[in-house]
C-alpha positions in Angstrom: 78.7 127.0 103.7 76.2 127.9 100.8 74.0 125.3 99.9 74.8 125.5 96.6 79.0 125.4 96.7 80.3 121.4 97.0 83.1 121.5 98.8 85.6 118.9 99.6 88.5 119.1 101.6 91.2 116.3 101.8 94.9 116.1 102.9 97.0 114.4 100.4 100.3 112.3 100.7 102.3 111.8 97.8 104.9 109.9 97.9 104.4 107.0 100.6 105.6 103.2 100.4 103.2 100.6 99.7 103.9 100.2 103.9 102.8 103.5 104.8 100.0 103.8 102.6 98.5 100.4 103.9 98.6 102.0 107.9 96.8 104.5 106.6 93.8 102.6 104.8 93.6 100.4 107.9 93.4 103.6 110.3 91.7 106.3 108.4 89.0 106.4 105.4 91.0 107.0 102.4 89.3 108.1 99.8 91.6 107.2 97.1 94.9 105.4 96.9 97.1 105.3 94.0 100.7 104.9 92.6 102.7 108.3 92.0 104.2 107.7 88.3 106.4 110.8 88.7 107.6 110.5 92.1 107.3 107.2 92.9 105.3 105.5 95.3 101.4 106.0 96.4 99.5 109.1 96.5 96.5 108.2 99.4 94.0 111.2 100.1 92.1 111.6 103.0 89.0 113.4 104.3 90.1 115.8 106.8 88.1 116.1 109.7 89.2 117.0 113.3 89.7 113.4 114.2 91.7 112.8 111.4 93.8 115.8 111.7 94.8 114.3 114.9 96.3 110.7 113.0 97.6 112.9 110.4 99.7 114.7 112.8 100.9 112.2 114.3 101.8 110.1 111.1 103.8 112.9 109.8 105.7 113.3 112.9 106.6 109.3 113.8 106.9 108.5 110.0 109.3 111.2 109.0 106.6 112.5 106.3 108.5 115.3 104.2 105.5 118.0 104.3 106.6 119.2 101.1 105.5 116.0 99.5 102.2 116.5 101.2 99.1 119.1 100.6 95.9 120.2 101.7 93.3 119.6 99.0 90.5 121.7 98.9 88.1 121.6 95.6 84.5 123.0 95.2 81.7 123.0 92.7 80.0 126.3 92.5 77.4 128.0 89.5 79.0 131.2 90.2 82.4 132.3 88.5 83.2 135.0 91.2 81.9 134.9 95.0 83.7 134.9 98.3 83.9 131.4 100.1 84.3 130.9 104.0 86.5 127.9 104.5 86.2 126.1 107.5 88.7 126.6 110.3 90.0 123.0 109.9 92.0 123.9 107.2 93.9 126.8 108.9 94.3 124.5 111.7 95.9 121.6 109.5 98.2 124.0 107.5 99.5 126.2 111.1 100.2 122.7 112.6 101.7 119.9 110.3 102.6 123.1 107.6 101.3 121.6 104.6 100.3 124.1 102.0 96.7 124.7 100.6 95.8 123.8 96.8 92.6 124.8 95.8 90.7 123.6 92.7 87.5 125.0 91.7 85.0 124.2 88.8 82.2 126.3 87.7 78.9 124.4 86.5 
């Protein structure tokens, strides 16, 4: 990746119970936790990483996870308003295997 692109990638839950959201937080490093004021519940985002990938997976599947009410969250800081951007193979890997979808956010400085 170009030194000069930020890039964070995340995968996002969106509607979990307090219950769920707490397993989480005591297994993985969330990043944020938060209620869900439209659809109820907690939004907790996590880095994604391969060991994480491997937790998510598995979380999805034994907790009956709807994947629509999940993402993969990729946002990136660039100076440039057009360029192409390599993203990591971890992403591909996470959407092919749980079947989240990709949301990308981007800001130009």
């Amino acid at each position: 990746m170009d030194s000069d692109i930020e890039l964070n990638i995340s995968f996002r839950f969106f509607s979990l119970t307090e219950e769920l959201s707490n397993e989480i937080k005591s297994s993985l490093k969330a990043s944020s936790c938060r209620p869900n004021k439209k659809l109820g519940g907690f939004v907790v985002c996590v880095p994604l990483t391969p060991s994480s990938l491997e937790f998510i997976g598995s979380f999805v599947t034994s907790n009956c996870v709807e994947v629509e009410n999940t993402d993969i969250f990729v946002s990136f800081v660039t100076e440039y308003d057009s360029r192409v951007i390599d993203l990591p193979n971890i992403i591909t890997k996470a959407s092919f295997s749980i079947g989240s979808p990709v949301t990308l956010s981007y800001t130009v400085v």
